[in-house]
N, C-alpha and C positions, 0 to 999 in steps of 0.2 A: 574743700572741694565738694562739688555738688556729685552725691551720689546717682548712679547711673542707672538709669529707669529700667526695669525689668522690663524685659520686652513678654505681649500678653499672649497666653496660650491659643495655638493655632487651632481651629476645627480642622477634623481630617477631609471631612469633605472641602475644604478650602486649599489644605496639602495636595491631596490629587487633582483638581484643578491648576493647580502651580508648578505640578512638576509636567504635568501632561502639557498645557503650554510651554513651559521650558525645554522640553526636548521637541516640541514640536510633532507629538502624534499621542495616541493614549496606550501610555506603560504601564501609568497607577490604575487601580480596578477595585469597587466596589465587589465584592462577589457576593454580596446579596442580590443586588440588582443583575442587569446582563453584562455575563462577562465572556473572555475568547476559553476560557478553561472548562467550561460547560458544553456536552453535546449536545446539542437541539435537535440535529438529525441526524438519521440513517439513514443509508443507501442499501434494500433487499439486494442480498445473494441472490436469490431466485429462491434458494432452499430454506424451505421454511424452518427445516431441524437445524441449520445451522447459523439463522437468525437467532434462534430461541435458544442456542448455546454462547451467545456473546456477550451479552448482558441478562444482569438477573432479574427476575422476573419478570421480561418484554421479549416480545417480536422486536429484536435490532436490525443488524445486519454493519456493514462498512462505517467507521462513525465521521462525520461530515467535521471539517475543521482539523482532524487529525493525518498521521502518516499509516498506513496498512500495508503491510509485508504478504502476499500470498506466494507461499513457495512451494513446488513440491517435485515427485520425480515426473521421469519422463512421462508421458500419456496420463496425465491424472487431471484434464481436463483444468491447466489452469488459467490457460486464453479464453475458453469458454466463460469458464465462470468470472472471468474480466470484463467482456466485454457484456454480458449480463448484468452487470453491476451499472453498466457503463448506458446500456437501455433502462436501468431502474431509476438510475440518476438523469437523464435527462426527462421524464413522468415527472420529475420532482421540479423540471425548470433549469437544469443546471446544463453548462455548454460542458463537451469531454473533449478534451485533445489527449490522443491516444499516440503515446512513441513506443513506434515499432523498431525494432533492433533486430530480428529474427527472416524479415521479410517476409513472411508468415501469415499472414490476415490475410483474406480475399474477401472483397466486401460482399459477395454471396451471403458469405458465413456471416457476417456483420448483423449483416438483412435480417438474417434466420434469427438472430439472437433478438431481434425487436428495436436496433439500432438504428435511427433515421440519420439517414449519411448526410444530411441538408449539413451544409457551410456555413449556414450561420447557428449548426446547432453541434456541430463535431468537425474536427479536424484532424487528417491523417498527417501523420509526420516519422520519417524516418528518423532511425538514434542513430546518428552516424559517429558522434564520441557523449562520453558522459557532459565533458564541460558545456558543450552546446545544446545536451539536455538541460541541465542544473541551470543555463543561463537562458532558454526561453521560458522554462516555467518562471522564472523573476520575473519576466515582462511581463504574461501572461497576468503575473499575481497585480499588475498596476490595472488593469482593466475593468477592476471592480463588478466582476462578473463572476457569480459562483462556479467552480470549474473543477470539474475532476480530472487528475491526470494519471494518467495509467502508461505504467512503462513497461515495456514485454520485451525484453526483461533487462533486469540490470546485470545477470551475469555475460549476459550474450554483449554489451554494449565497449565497446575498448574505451580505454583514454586516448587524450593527443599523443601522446608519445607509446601507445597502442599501435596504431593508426601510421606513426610515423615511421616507427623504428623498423627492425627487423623481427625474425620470427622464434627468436631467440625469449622463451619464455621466461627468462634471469634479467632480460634487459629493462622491467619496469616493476621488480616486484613490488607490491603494495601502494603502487599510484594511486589505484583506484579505492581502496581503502583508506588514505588519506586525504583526496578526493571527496570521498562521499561524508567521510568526518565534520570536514570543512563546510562542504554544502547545506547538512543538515542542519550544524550548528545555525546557518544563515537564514535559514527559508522555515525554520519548525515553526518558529512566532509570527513570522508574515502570512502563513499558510493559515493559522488559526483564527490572526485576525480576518484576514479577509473569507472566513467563513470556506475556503477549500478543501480540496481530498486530493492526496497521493496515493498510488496504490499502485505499490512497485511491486512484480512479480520477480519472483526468480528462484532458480535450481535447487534442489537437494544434492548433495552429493558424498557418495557413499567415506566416511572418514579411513583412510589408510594409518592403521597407526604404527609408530615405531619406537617406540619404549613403552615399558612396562604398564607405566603409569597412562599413556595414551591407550593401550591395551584395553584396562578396565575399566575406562572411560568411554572407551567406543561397544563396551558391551553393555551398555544402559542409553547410550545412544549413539547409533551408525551413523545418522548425518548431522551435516554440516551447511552454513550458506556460503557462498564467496561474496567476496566483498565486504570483507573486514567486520567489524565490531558497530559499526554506524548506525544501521538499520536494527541491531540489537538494542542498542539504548535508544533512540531517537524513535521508533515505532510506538504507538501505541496497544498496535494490536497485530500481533503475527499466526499468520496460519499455517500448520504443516496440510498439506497432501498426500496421502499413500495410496497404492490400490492392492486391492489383495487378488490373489494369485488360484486362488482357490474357484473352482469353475463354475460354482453358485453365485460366482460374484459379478457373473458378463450373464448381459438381457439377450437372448437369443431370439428371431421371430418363429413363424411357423415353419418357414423353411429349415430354421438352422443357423442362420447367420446372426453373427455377433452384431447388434444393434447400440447395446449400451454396455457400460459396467458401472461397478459399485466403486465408489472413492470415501475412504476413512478424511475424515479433517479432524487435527488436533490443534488446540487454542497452546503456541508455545510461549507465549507472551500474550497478558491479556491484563489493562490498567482498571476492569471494569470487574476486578473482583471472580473472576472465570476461568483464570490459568489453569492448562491443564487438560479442562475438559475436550470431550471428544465426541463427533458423531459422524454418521454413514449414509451417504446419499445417492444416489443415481443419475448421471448422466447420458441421458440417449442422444445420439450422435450419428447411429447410421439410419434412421428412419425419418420419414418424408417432414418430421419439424423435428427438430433440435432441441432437446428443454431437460432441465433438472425435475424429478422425483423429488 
């Protein structure tokens, strides 16, 4: 019997061409040349110290292709500093469809922030349930248009069965937590390839513990986000906001009147080698322009 011809070694470059036609889009990746795991860009904060705390040794800021988490408490400027993001990114070319969930935004404030409201450059959309969030950024991702999407926020946003049920806080626990699992899992690789940004905002919220072991754990850290574990693993890059309390820490004018305050930002998650770090900026808010220090 005639022995059976060894079949010849494949170039890899010839592999990733064969598997990327076989499923019909490009999965295999060279990562020397361009690949979706690579940042290209950034979107400025406005603040320049907490650009310079996101990656090492660069002016960063938002990183383009990835998911960003900004959460903090109440009044600590974190629609401001979105919708800033949201004016830096489109400087850059990029269209922003902004889901509001809070009802919240007045395009005044938009204005102020450097935001051009034009329709072919931003889109206002209410978050009327998560799933119909989750399911027009998919579409959005078919359009082959770089696009930031900012959602304000995800804890304010119900599910369908939110939305549907009653006001019985037991009747959906963890939807939206499994929910947002599901979703991420979907959209983190579509989002990279087609070169977009997420930047889901959402709440701090103070941890109530009730054993021992929650005890010691919420004295090294007091908060917490809702909405499950998702945004934990699936972010790139998470930011805490605090504000401090301390009366050095609000911009007063001549008069007297509280104009700005000082907000701490802490990197709680950071894939750029900067977990951790931390810095303090300024927000003015009651004077004739609106702008980060």
């Amino acid at each position: 019997m005639a022995r059976a011809q060894k079949a010849g070694r494949v170039a890899m470059g010839d592999m990733i061409k064969r598997l990327n036609k076989k499923y019909g889009m490009r999965v295999a990746h060279d990562l020397n040349q361009e690949n979706p795991t690579e940042v290209k860009e950034w979107i400025a904060t406005g603040s320049r110290w907490l650009d310079s705390t996101i990656a090492k040794g660069q002016l960063a800021g938002i990183p383009v292709g990835k998911i960003t988490e900004i959460a903090g408490l109440s009044a600590t400027g974190k629609s401001y500093l979105a919708v800033q993001i949201a004016a830096n990114a489109q400087k850059m070319g990029h269209f922003v469809v902004y889901f509001d969930s809070e009802s919240a935004i007045s395009p005044d404030f938009i204005r102020n922030a450097g935001v051009d409201l034009d329709p072919e450059k931003f889109i206002y959309i209410q978050a009327v349930t998560v799933e119909q969030v989750l399911e027009m950024i998919e579409e959005f991702l078919g359009m082959e248009q770089q696009t930031l999407f900012v959602w304000d926020s995800i804890a304010n946003t119900p599910t369908e069965s939110d939305k549907e049920g009653d006001f019985n806080p037991n009747s959906s626990v963890g939807k939206k937590a499994r929910t947002l699992s599901l979703a991420f899992q979907k959209l983190t690789i579509p989002i990279a390839n087609a070169q977009c940004t997420l930047l889901g905002l959402n709440q701090l919220k103070t941890v109530i513990p009730t054993t021992h072991a929650q005890r010691m754990e919420a004295m090294s850290e007091p908060y917490a986000t809702p909405g499950g574990k998702a945004m934990h693993y699936n972010a790139s890059l998470r930011i805490w906001l605090t504000g401090r309390k301390a009366k050095s820490a609000f911009v007063k004018d001549e008069n007297g009147f509280t104009i700005g305050s000082e907000i701490k930002a802490r990197l709680k998650k950071s894939r750029f080698g900067t977990e951790r770090r931390e810095c303090t900026f300024k927000i003015m808010w009651g004077s004739d322009e609106v702008r980060i220090l």
